[in-house]
C-alpha positions in Angstrom: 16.5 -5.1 -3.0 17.6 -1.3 -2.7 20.6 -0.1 -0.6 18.7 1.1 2.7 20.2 4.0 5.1 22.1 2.0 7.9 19.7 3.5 10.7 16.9 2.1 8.7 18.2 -1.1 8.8 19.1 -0.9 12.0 15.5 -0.1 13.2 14.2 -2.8 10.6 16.6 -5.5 12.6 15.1 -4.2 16.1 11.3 -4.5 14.8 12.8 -8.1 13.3 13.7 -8.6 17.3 11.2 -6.6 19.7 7.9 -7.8 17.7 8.6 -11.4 17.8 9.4 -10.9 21.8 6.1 -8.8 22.6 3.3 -11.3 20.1 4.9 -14.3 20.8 2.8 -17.0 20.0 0.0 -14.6 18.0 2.9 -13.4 15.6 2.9 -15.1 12.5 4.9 -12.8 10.3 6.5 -9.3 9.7 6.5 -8.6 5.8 7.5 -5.3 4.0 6.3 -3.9 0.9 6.3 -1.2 -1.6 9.4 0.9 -2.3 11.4 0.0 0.8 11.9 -3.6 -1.4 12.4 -2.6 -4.6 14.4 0.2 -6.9 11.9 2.6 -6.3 12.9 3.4 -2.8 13.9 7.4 -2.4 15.8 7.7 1.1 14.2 11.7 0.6 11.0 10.8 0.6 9.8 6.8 0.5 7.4 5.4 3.3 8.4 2.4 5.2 5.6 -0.2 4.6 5.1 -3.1 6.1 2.4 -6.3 7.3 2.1 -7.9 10.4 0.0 -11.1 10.3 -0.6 -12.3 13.7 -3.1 -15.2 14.7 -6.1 -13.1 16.6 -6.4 -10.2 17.7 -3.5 -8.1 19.1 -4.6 -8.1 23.0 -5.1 -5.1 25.5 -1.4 -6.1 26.7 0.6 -6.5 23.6 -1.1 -3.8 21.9 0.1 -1.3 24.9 3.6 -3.1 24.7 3.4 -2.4 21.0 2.5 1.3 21.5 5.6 1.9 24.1 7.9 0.2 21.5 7.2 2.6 18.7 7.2 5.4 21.0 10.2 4.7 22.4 11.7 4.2 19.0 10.8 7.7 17.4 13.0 9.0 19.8 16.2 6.8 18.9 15.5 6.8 14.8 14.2 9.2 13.2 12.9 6.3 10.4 10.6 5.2 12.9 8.2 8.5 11.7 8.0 7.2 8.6 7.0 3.8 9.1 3.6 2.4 7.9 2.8 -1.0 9.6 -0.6 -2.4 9.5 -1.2 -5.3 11.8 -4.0 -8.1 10.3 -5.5 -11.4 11.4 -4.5 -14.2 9.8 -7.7 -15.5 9.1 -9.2 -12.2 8.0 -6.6 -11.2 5.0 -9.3 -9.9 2.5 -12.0 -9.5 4.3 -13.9 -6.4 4.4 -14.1 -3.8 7.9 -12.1 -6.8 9.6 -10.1 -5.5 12.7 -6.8 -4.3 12.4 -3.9 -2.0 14.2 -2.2 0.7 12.1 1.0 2.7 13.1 0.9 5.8 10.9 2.3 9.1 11.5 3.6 8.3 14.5 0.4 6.9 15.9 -0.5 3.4 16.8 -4.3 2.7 16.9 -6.9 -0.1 16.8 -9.1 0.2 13.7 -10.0 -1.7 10.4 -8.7 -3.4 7.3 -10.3 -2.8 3.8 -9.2 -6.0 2.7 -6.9 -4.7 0.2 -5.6 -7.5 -1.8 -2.9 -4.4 -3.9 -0.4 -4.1 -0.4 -0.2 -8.4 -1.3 0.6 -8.2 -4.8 2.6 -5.3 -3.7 4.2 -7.5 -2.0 4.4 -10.6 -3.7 6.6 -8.5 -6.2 9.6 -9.1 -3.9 8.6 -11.6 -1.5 11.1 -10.7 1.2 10.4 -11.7 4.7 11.5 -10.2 7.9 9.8 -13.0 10.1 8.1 -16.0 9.8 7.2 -18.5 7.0 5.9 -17.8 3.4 2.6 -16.5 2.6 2.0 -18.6 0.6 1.0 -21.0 3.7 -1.5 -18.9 4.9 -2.3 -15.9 1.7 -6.0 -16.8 0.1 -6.4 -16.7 -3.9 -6.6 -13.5 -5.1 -9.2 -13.5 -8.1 -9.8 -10.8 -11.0 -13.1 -10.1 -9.3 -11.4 -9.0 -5.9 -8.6 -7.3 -7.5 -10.8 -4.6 -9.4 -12.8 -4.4 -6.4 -9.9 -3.1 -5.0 -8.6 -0.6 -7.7 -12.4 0.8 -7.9 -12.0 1.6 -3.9 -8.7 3.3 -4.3 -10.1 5.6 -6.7 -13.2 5.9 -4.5 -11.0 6.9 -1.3 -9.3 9.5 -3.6 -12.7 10.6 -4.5 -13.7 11.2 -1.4 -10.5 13.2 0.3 -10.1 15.1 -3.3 -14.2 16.4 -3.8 -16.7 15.1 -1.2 -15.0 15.8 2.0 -16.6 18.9 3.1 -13.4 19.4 5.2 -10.1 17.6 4.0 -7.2 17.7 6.6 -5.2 15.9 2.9 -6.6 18.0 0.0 -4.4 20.6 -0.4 -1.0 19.2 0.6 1.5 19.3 -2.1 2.3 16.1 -0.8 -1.1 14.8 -1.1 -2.0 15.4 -4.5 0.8 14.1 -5.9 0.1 11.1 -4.1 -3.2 11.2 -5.7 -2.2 11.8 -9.2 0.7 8.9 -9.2 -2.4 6.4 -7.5 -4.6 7.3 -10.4 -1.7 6.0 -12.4 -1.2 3.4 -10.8 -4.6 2.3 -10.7 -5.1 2.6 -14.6 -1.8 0.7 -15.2 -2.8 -2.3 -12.7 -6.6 -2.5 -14.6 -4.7 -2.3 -18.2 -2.1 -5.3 -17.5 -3.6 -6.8 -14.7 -0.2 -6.5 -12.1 1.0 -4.5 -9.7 4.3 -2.0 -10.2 5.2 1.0 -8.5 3.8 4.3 -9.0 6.8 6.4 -10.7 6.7 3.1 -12.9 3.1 3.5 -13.4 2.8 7.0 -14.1 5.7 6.3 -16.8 3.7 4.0 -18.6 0.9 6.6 -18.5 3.2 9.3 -20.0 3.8 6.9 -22.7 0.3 5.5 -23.4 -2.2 8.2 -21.6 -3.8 11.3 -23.8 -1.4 14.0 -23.9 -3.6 16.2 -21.8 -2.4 14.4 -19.1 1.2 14.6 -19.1 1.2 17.6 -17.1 0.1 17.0 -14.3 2.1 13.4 -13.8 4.8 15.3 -14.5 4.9 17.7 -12.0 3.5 14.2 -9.4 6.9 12.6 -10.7 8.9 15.9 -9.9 7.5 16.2 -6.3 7.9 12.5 -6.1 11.6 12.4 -7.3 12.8 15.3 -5.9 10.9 17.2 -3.1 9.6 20.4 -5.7 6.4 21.7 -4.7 5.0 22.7 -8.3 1.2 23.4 -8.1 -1.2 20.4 -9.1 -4.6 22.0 -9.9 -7.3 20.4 -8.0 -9.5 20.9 -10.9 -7.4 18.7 -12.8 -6.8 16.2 -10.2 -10.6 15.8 -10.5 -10.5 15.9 -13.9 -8.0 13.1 -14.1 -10.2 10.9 -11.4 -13.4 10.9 -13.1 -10.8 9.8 -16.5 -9.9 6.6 -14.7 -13.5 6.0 -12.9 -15.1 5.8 -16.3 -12.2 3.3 -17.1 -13.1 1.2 -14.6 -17.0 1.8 -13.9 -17.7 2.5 -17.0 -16.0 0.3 -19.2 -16.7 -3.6 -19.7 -13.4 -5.0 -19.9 -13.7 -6.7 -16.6 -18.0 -7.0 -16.6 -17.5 -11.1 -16.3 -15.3 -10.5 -12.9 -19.0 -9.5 -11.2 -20.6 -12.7 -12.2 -19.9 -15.0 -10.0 -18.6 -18.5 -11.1 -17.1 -17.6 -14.2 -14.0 -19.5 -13.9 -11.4 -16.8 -14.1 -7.6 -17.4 -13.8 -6.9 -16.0 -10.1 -4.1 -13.3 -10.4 -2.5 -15.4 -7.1 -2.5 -18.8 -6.2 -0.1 -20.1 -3.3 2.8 -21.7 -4.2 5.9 -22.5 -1.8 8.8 -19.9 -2.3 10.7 -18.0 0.2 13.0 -15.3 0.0 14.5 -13.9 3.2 14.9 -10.3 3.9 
């Protein structure tokens, strides 16, 4: 667990305290991923991420309650900006265009959940809680089939904000593409070894084990990553370096039994008690 900024703790401790209050009953737990829980966390530049698991639906009521608290908060701590909480139904982990909250940018909003079993092994990495039991009560298996699902939509998303988007609000921020470039790693490190790590990890690995022609452009993704310096990632290459992993994971038959159905394959989760408190 990284040494966090005292304000960010503090405003982790009053999410711990003000969520509980305003679900009651519907919470089930507060759970934080990514870099926030492990030694990747940059207080420059690292997200806040975090799942909410409630029981149902967040209703009209606590939703608006919700929306005051964050608002209210941005103006207190200036971590609450960089928070990225997504609120999902309990029953409804990995499903598919189930419905969800996001607070993101600032912005709390009703919309839906992809399913996404990566934020779960993101998080099983660390396993810290804020609130609530383990999810190991409640988390479904998480199967080979599922998981590649999942890294073939990340690289689709990318796909579409990098080329298809006729109009991209994301395309060419600095920010953005390095984003992009250290997913793509990511992405090609989770199909090789079948895990999750983080993303200066991954692209690492890929300086180590990719083609040479890529080293550029990871590098400069690391550089921006690691210290804030806006060095130019070509689009081109960015696209370049996309349709490199889609033919990984399209094309390639590595993973062609995960599509059949009843195959038998080890799941990459299975529940089992543990808890570790944040």
């Amino acid at each position: 667990m990284p040494r966090l900024p005292q304000k960010l703790s503090l405003l982790i401790e009053k999410l711990a305290t003000e969520i509980p209050t305003i679900l009651g009953r519907n919470l089930v737990g507060i759970y934080p991923y990514g870099s926030v829980t492990n030694s990747s966390f940059n207080p420059e530049r690292s997200d806040v991420d975090c799942i909410v698991v409630t029981r149902r639906d967040v209703s009209e009521p606590q939703f608006r309650k919700l929306k005051q608290l964050f608002e209210q908060t941005e103006k207190s701590n200036s971590w609450a900006t960089r928070l990225q909480i997504i609120f999902l139904i309990k029953g409804q982990l990995l499903k598919m265009n189930a419905r969800a909250c996001h607070y993101q940018f600032g912005v709390f909003r009703r919309g839906r959940s992809d399913g996404n079993p990566i934020i779960w092994l993101d998080y099983l990495r660390s396993r810290k809680i804020v609130f609530g039991p383990s999810v190991d009560t409640f988390l479904p298996e998480i199967t080979p089939r599922t998981f590649l699902r999942a890294l073939r939509r990340e690289l689709h998303y990318l796909r579409e904000e990098i080329s298809l988007k006729p109009k991209s609000e994301w395309r060419d921020v600095p920010m953005y593409r390095a984003f992009a470039v250290l997913t793509i790693c990511r992405v090609l490190y989770s199909f090789d070894k079948g895990t999750i790590v983080s993303k200066p990890a991954a692209a690492e690995w890929a300086m180590r084990t990719l083609p040479e022609r890529w080293s550029g452009i990871i590098n400069r993704a690391l550089d921006f990553n690691e210290n804030g310096r806006e060095s130019e990632i070509p689009l081109r290459r960015i696209e370049q370096f996309l349709t490199f992993a889609e033919s990984k994971l399209i094309g390639s038959n590595a993973w062609s039994e995960c599509d059949s159905p009843g195959t038998g394959n080890t799941a990459f989760y299975r529940p089992f008690l543990d808890t570790n408190v944040f």
